[in-house]
BAMARPA-767799 format. One record per atom (N, C-alpha, C): atom name; x, y, z; residue in three letters. Coordinates in steps of 0.02 Angstrom, whole numbers, plus 32768, in hexadecimal, padded with zeros to 4 digits. Atoms other than C-alpha are relative to their C-alpha. Last residue first. Layout:
BEGIN
   atomo      x      y      z   residuo
      CA      X      Y      Z       ALA
...
% end
This chain:
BEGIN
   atomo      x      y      z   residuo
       N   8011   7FD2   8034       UNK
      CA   9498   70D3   CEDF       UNK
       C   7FD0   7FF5   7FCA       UNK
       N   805A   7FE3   800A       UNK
      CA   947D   7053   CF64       UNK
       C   7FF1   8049   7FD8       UNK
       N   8045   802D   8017       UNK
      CA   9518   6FF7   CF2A       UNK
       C   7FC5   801D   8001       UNK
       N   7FEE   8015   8028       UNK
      CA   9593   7082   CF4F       UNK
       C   7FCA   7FEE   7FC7       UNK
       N   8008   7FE0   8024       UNK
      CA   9553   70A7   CFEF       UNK
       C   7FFE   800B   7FAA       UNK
       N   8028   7FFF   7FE3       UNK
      CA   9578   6FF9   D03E       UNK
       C   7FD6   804E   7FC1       UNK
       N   8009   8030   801C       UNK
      CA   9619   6FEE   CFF7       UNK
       C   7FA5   8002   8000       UNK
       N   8003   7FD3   8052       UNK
      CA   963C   70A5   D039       UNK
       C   7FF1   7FC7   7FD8       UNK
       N   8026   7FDC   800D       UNK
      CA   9608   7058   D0DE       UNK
       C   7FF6   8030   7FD3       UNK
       N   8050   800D   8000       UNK
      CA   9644   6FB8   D0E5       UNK
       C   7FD9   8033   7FDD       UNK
       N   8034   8012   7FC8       UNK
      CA   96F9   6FF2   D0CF       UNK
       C   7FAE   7FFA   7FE5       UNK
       N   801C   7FCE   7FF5       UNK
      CA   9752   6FD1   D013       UNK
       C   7FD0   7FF8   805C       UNK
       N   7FF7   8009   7FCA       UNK
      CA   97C0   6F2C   D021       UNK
       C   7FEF   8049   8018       UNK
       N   7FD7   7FD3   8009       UNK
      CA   97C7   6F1B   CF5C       UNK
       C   8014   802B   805C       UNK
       N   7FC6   8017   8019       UNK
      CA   9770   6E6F   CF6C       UNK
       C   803D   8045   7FE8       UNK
       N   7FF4   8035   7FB3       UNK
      CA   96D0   6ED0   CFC2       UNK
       C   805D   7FEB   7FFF       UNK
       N   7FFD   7FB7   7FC9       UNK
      CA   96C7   6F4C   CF2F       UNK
       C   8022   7FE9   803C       UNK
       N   7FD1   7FE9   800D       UNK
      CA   96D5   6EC6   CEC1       UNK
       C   801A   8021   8029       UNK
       N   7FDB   8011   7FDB       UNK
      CA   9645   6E6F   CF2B       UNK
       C   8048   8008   7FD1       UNK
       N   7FD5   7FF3   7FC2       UNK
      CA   95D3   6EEB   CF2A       UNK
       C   8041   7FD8   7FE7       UNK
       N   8006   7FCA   8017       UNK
      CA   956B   6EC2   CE8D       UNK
       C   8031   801D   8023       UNK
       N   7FCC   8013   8056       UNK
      CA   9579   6E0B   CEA4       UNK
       C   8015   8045   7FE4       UNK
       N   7FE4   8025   7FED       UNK
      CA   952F   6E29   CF5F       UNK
       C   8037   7FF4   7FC8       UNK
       N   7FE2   7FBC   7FDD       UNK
      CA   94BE   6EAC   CF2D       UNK
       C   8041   7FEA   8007       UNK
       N   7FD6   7FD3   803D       UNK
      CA   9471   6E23   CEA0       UNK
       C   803C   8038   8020       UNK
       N   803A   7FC0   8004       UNK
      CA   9452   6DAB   CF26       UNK
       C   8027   8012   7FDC       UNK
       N   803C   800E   800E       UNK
      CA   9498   6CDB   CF26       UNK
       C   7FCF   804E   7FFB       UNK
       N   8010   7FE9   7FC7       UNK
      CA   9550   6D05   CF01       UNK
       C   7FA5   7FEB   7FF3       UNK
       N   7FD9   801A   7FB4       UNK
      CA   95DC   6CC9   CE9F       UNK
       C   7FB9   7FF2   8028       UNK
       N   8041   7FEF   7FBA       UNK
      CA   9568   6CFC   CDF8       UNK
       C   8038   7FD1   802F       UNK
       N   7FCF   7FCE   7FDA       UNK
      CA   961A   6D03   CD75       UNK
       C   7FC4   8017   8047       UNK
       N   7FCD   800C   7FE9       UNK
      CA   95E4   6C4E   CD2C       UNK
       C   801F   803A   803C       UNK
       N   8025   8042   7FDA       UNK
      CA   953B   6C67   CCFA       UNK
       C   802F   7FFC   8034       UNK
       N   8016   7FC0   7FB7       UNK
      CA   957F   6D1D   CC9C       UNK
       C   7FF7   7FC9   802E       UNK
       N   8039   8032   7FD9       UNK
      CA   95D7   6C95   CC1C       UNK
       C   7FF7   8024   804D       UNK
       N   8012   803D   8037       UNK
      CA   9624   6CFE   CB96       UNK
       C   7FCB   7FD3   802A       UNK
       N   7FCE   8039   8013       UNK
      CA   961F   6D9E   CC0B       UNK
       C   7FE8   7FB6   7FC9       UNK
       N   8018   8042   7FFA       UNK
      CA   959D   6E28   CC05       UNK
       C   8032   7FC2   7FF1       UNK
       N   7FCD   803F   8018       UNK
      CA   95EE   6EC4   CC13       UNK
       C   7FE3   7FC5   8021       UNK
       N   8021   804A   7FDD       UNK
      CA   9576   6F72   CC2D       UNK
       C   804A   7FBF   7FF7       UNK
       N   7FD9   8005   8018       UNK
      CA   95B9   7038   CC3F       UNK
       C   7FED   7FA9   8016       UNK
       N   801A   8039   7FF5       UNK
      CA   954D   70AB   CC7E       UNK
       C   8020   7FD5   7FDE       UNK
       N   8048   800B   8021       UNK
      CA   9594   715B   CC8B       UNK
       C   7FFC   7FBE   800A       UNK
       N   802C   7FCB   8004       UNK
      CA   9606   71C7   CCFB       UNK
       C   7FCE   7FE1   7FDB       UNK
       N   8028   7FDD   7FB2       UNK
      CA   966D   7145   CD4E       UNK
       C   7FDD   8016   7FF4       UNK
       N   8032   8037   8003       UNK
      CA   96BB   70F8   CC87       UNK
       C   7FAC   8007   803F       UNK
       N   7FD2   803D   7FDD       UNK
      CA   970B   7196   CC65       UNK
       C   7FB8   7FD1   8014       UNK
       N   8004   8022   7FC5       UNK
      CA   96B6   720B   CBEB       UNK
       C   800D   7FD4   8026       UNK
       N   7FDB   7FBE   7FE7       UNK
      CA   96ED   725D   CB47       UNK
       C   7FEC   7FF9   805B       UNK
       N   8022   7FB7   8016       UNK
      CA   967E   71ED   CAF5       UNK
       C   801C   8031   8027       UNK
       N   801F   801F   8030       UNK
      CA   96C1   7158   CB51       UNK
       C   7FD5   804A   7FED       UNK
       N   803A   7FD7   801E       UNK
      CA   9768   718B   CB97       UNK
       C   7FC5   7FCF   7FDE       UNK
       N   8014   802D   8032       UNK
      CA   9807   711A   CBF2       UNK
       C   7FA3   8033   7FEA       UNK
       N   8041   7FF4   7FF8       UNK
      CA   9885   716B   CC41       UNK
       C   7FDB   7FDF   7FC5       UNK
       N   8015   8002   8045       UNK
      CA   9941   7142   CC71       UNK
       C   7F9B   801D   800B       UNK
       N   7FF0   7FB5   8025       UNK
      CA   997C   7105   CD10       UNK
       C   7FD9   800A   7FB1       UNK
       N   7FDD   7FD7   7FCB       UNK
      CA   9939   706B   CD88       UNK
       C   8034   8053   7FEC       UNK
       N   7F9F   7FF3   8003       UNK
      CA   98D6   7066   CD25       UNK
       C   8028   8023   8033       UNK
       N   7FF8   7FBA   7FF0       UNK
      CA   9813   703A   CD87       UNK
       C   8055   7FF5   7FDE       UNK
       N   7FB6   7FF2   7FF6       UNK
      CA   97C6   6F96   CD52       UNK
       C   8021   804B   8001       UNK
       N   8006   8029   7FCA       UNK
      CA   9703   6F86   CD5E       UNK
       C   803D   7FFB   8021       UNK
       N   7FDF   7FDE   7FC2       UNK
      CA   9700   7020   CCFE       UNK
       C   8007   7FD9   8035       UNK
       N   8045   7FFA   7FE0       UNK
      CA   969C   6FD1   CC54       UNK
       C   8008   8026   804D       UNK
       N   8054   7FCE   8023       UNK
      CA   973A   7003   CBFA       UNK
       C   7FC5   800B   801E       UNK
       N   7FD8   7FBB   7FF0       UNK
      CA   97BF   6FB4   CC87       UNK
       C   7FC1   8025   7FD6       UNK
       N   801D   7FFB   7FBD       UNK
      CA   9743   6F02   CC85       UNK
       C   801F   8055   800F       UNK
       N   8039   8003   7FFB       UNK
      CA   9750   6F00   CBC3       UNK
       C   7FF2   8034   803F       UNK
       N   801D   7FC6   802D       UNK
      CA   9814   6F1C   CBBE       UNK
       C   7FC0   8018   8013       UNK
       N   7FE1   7FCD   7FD7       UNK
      CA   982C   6E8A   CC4F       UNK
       C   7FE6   8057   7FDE       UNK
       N   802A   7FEE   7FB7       UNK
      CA   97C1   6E36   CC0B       UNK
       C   8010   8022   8026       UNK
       N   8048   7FE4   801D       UNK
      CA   9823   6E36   CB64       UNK
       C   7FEC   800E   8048       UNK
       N   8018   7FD5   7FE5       UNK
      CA   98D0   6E37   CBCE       UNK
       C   7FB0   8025   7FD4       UNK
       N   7FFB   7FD1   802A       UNK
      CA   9939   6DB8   CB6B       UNK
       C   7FF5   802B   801E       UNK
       N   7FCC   7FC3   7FD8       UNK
      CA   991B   6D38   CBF6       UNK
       C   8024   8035   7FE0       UNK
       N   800C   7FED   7FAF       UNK
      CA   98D5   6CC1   CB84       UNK
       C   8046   8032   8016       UNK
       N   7FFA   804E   7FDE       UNK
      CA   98F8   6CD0   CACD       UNK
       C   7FE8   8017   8054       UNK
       N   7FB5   800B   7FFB       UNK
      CA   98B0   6D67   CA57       UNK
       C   8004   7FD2   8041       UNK
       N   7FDF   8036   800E       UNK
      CA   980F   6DC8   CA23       UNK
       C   8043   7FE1   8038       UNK
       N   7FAD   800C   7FEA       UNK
      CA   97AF   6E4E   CA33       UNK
       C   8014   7FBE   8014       UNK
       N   800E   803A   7FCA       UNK
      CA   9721   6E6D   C9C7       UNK
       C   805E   7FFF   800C       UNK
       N   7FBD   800E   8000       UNK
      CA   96D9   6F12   C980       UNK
       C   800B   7FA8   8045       UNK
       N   7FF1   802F   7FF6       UNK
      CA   9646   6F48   C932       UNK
       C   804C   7FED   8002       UNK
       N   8018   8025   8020       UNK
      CA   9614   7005   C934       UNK
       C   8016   7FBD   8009       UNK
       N   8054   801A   7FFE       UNK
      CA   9645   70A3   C97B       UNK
       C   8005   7FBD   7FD1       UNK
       N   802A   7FD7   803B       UNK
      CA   9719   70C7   C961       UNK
       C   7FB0   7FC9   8013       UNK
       N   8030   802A   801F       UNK
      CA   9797   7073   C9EF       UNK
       C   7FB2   803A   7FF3       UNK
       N   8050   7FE8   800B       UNK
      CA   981C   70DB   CA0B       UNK
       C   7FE4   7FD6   7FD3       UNK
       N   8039   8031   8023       UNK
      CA   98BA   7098   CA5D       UNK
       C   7FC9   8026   8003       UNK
       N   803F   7FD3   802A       UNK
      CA   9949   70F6   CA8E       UNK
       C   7FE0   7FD0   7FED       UNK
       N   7FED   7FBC   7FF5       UNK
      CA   99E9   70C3   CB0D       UNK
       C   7FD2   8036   7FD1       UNK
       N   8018   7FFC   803A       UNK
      CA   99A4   7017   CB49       UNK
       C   8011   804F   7FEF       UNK
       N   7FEF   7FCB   7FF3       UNK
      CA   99EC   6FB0   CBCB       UNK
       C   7FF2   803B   7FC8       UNK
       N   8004   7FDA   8031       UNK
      CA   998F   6F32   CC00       UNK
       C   802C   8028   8006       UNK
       N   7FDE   802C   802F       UNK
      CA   99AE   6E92   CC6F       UNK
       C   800F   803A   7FC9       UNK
       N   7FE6   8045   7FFF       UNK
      CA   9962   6EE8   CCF9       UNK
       C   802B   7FFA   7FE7       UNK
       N   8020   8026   7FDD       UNK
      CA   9936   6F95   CCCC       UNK
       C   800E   7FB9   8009       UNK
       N   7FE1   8042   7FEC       UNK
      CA   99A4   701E   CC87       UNK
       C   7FCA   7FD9   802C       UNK
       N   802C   8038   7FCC       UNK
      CA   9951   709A   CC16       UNK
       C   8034   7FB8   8012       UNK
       N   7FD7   8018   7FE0       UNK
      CA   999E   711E   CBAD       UNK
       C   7FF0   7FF3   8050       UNK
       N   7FC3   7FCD   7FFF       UNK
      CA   990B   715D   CB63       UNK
       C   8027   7FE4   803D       UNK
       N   7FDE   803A   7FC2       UNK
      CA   9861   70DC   CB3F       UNK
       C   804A   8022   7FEB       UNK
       N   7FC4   7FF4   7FF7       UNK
      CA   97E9   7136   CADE       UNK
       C   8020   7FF3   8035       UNK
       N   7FD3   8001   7FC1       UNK
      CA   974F   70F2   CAAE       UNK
       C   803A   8016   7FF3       UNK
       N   7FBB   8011   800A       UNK
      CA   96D2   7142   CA30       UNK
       C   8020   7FF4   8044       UNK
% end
């Protein structure tokens, strides 16, 4: 189960949402904040308030995948470390916790 508790992120602002095991699809026009949603669940996006649970666990503590509609598109980079990093990079973290990070 997800739980998503008074959560502000981007575009979002969300004051309860639980999403229940099993098939679900999210919907709705551009710039709505699906990807935005997604990318906050899988932990790629941090709220800037609020919390977001998966099994009673935040996104940091377990494994957490998101394959985009067209993954082809979101490779920038010619190495995997490089594509793997470079949020980290674009968030203006130093080298050397960027560095660490990755070689976990």
């Amino acid at each position: 189960m997800i739980e998503i508790l008074s959560v502000r992120c981007g575009c979002l602002d969300i004051p309860e949402l639980v999403i229940r095991p099993g098939l679900v699809a999210v919907t709705g026009p551009n710039g709505s904040g699906k990807t935005t949603l997604l990318e906050m669940i899988a932990g790629i996006l941090i709220p800037v308030r609020g919390t977001v649970l998966i099994t009673g666990k935040s996104p940091d503590e377990i494994s957490v995948g998101l394959v985009c509609e067209l993954p082809d598109l979101n490779m920038s980079f010619t190495r995997v470390i490089d594509e793997i990093s470079s949020q980290l990079r674009f968030s203006h973290l130093p080298c050397q916790v960027i560095y660490e990070t990755v070689s976990k």
